[in-house]
C-alpha positions in Angstrom: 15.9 25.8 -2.1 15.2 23.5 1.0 11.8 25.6 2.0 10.8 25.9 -1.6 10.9 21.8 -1.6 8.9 21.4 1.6 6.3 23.9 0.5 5.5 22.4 -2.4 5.1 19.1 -0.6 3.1 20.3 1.7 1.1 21.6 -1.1 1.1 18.4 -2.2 0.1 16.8 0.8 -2.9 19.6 1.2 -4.3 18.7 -2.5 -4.1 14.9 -1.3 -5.7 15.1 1.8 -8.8 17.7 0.0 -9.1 14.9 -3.3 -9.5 12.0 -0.5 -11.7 13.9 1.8 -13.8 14.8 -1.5 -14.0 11.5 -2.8 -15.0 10.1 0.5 -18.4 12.5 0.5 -19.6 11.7 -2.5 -22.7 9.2 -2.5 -22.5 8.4 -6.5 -20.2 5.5 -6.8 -21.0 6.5 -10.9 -18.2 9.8 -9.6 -15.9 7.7 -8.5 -12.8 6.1 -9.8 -13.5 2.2 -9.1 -9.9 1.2 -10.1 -7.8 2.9 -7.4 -8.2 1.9 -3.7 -5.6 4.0 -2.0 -3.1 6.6 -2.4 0.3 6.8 -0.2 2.7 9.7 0.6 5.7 9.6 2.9 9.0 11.0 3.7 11.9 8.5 3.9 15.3 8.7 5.2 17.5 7.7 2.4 19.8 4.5 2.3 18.8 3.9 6.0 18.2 0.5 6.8 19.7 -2.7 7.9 20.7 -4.0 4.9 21.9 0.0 3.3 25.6 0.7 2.2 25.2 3.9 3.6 27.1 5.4 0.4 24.1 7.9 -0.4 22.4 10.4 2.1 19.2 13.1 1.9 15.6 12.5 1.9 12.9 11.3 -0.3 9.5 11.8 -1.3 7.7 8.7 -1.6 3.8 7.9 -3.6 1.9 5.1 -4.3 -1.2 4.5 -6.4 -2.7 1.0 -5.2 -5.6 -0.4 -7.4 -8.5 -2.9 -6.4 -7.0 -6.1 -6.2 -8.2 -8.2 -9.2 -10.2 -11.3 -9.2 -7.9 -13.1 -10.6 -5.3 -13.1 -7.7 -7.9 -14.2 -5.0 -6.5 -17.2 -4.3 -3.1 -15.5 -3.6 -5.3 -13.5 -0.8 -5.8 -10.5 -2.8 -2.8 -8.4 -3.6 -3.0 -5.0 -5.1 -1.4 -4.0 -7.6 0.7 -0.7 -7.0 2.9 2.0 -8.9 4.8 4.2 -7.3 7.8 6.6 -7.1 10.5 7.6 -4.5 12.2 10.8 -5.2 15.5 11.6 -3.3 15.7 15.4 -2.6 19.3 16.1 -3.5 20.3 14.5 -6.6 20.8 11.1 -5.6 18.6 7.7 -6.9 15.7 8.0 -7.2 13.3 4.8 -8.4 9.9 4.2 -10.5 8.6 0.6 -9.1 5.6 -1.7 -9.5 4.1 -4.8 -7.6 2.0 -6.6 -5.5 0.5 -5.3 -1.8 -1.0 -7.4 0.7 -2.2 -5.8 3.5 -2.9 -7.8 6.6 -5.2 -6.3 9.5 -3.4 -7.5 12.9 -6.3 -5.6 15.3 -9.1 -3.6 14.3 -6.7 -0.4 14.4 -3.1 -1.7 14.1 -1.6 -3.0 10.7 0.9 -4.7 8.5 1.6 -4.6 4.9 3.7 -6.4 2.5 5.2 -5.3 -1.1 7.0 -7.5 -4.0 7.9 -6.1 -7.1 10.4 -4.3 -9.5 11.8 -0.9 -9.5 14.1 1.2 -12.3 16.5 3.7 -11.1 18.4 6.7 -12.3 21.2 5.7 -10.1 25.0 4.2 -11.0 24.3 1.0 -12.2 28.0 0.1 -12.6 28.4 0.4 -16.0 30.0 3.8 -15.5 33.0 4.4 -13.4 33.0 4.9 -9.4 33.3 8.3 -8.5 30.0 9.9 -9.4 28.7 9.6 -5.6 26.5 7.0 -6.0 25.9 3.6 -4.8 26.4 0.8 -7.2 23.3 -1.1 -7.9 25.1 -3.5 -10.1 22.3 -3.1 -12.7 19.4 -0.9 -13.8 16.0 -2.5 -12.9 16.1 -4.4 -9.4 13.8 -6.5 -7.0 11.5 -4.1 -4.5 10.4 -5.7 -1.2 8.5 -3.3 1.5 7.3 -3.8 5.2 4.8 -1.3 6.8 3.2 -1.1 10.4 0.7 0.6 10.5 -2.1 2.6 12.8 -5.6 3.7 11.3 -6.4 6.8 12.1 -9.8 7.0 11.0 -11.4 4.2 8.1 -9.7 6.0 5.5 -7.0 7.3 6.8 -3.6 5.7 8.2 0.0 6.5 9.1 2.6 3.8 9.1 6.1 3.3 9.8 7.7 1.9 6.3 10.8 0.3 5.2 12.0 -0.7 1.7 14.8 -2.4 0.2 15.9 -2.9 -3.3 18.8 -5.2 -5.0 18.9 -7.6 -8.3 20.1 -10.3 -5.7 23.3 -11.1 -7.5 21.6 -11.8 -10.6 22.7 -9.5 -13.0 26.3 -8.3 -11.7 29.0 -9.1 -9.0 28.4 -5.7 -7.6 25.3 -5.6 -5.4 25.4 -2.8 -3.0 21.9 -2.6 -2.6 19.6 0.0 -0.9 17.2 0.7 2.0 14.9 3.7 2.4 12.9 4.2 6.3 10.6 6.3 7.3 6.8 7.5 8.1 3.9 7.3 5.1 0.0 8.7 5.5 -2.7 6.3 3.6 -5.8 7.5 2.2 -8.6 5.2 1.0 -11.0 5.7 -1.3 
């Protein structure tokens, strides 16, 4: 079951990697799609972290759709909007999350982003009894802030080391376990 996961995200990764390397040679910006600016893929160790509760285990799959960063927000120094999913590979929560990215350049080749949103799990949100394995998250939407460093590679492509955390910051429940998720992510610009 294990090699059957990895081979379909390596799959994955290979469709990724052939869409960004094609959209990158075409000369028409008509071809294009002018909305999305960048597309990230990681694997993450689950509930690792300095804040985790260490009460769930496995890994995830983690992607990100980041759009062109509106006018509008300008004078908030251009965050992009972003959707994105992190899957845990063995049955335990897994989120769907939005927000804001701003990306800061700290030398020509090195990196850092930052992420605020919101996230909705399928994880125990304490309205059901302990016991099914899974960390209470006191409620079912929560607050999403990310951290990357990052290295680019090439001008459209980057690998980063990435950390996440999410928690309703006692607003919703007394329970507030809350969650972390670390590991590497590849980005591709379009």
């Amino acid at each position: 079951m294990m090699t059957c996961r990895f081979g379909l995200l390596c799959l994955i990764l290979l469709i990724t990697v052939n869409s960004v390397n094609a959209a990158s040679e075409m000369d028409d910006p008509e071809t294009r799609l002018p909305f999305i600016a960048e597309f990230r893929v990681g694997i993450l160790a689950h509930n690792i972290g300095p804040i985790a509760s260490r009460e769930e285990n496995g890994t995830d799959v983690n992607m990100e759709i980041h759009f062109q960063p509106p006018k509008l927000l300008s004078a908030l120094g251009e965050p992009k909007p972003f959707i994105g999913t992190t899957i845990n590979t063995i049955g335990d929560t897994s989120f769907i999350y939005a927000g804001f990215m701003w990306d800061f350049d700290i030398t020509a080749s090195i990196f850092a982003s930052l992420g605020l949103g919101m996230t909705v799990h399928n994880g125990n949100s304490g309205v059901v009894e302990d016991g099914d394995g899974l960390t209470t998250l006191g409620c079912w939407w929560l607050f999403r802030e990310s951290l990357e460093l990052g290295y680019k590679v090439e001008k459209q492509i980057a690998i980063a080391l990435f950390w996440d955390h999410v928690s309703h910051g006692d607003f919703c429940s007394d329970r507030n376990s809350g969650m972390d998720n670390t590991g590497l992510r590849l980005h591709f610009k379009f």
